[in-house]
N, C-alpha and C positions, 0 to 999 in steps of 0.2 A: 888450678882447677877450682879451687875453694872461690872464686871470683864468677863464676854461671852459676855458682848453687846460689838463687834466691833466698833470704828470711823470712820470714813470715810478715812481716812489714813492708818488705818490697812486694811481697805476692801481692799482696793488700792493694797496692796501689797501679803495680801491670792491671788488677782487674776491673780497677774504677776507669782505667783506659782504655779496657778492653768494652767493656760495656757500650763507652760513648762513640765503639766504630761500630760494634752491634747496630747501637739505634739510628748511624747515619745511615750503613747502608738498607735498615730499614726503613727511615724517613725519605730517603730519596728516589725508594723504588717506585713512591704515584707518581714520581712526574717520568720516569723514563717511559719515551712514548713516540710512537713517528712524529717528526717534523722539530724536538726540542733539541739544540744545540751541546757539546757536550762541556761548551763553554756555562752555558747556563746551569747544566749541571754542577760543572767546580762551583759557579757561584753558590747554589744552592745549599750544596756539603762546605764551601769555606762558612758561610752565616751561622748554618746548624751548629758547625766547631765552636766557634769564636763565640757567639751572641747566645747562642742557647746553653752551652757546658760549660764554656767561660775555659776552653782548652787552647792548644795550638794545633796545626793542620803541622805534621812531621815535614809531607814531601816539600813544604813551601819553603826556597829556599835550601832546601839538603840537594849541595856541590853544584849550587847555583838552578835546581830545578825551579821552573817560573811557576806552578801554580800548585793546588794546593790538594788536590787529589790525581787519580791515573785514569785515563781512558781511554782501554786498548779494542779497539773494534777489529772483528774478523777475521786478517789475516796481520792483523796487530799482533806480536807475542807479549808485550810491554810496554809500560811508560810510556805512553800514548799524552799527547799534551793535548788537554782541552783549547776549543779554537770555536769560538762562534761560527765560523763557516764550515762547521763540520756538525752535518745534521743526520741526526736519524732515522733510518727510514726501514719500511719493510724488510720485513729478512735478516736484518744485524743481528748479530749477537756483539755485548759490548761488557766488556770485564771494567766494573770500575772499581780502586786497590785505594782505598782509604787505610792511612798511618797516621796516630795522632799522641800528642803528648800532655798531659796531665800530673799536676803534681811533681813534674820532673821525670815522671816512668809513660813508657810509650808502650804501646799494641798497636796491629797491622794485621790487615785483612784484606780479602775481596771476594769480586763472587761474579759469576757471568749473571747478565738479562739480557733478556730475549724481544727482538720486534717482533710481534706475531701478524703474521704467519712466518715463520721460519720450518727449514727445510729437516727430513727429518734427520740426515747428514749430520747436521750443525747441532742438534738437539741431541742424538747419540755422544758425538763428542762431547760434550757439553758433562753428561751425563755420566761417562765413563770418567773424564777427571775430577769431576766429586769424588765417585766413589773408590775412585785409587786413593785420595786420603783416606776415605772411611774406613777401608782395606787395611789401610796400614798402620790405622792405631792400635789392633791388636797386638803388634811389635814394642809399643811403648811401655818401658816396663823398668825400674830400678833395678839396675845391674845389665838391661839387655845393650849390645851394640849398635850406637846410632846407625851404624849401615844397613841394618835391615830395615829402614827407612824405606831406604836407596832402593834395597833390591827388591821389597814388595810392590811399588809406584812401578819400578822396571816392568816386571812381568806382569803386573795387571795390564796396562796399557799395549803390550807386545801383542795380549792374547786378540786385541780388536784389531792390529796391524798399523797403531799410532805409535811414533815418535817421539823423544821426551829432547825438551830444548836441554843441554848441557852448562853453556855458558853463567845460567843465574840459579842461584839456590837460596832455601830456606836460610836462615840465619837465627843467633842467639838475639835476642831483645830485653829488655830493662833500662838502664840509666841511657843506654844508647837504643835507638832505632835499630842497626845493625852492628853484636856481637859476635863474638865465638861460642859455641862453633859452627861452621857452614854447615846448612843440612840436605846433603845431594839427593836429589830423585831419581839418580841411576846406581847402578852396580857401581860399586865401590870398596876403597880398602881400607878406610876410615878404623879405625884402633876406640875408637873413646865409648865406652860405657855411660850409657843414662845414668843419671841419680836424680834422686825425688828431689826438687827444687830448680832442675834449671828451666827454663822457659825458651822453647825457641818458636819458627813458624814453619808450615810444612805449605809450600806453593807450587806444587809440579806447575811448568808450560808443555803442555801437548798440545802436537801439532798433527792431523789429517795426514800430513806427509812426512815430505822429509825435515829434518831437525835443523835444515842450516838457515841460519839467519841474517840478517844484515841490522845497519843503523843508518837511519835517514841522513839526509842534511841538520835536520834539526839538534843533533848528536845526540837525544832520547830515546826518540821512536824507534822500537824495533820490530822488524817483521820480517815473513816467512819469504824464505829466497823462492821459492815455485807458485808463491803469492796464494799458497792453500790457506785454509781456517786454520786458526789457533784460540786452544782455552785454557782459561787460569782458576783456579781457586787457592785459596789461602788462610788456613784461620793458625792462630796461633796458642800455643799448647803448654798446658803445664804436668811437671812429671810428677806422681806424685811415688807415696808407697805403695799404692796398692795398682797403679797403671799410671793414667793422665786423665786431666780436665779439659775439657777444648772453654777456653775463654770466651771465645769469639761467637 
């Protein structure tokens, strides 16, 4: 157990990491625009890592992923691999999930953007998985059960008549990208109690529909089996005494 509860020195340093995905996916949101590839995108968040923070990009390379950020457009739930021939245009909505590492301690993020004009559809959803995290930090609390997580995301999202993907869940973060413990977005029967120090990230996928999903040929991409919209957000969180911090 005593291995999640961060020091005050490792907090120290999850937040100089956490900062440097702050400012990508604020650097990067001028250029998301009809017509820019979301190949040039990776380009654009690999340079800002590398040359500007003097960081590493997490996903480059984690269990052989080829590039250095995610970009899951529409009926993407995931791990979307940037591709020059995949351009953006009207309508999209596109989650892109920057994870980077600094100092040896990492943070992980994302966030949907929107091609405007987008439908209002896509915008509600959009809008409703933000606020199923915002929801559910009230739960965060030194002593509370990480499953009330789970079951606040649950029923927020049920109330609109969206889906919550099952397969991928939040997780612990510091020396590693992905620790213990998993943090599910659904009902669940999870045992473990917060404490002030651990760090993990809370990322529901909800989907318009239904929850079942596939993986491409690519053996990354994942997407929605009735080909509906799907949205992500993700920040990553520290517990503290008195609640939590969102880092991100």
């Amino acid at each position: 157990m005593n291995s999640i509860i961060k020091n005050n020195s490792e907090i120290k340093k999850i937040i100089i990491s956490s900062k440097i995905v702050k400012d990508i996916l604020n650097y990067v949101s001028k250029y998301i625009k009809e017509g820019i590839s979301t190949g040039e995108i990776n380009d654009i968040c690999h340079d800002r890592i590398i040359n500007y923070h003097k960081a590493y990009p997490a996903s480059l390379g984690y269990m052989n992923y080829p590039k250095s950020i995610c970009t899951s457009i529409n009926d993407t739930v995931c791990h979307g691999i940037p591709n020059y021939n995949i351009i953006l245009k009207k309508g999209d909505i596109i989650n892109i999930d920057v994870s980077v590492c600094k100092n040896n301690y990492y943070s992980d993020s994302s966030k949907m953007f929107f091609i405007n004009p987008i439908n209002y559809s896509a915008y509600k959803l959009c809008n409703v998985t933000y606020r199923s995290i915002l929801n559910s930090l009230k739960y965060i609390k030194n002593g509370n059960n990480l499953n009330l997580i789970g079951y606040s995301i649950d029923n927020y999202i049920k109330k609109y008549g969206y889906s919550i993907v099952k397969e991928y869940c939040g997780h612990g973060i510091g020396k590693k990208l992905h620790e213990f413990p998993n943090i599910l977005h659904y009902k669940n029967n999870c045992n473990i109690l917060m404490r002030s120090g651990m760090v993990f990230t809370i990322e529901p996928m909800v989907n318009i529909g239904s929850n079942k999903i596939y993986i491409t040929k690519d053996k990354w991409t994942v997407k929605t089996k009735d080909k509906s919209l799907s949205a992500q957000y993700e920040h990553t969180i520290l517990v503290t005494n008195y609640g939590y911090k969102i880092l991100t």
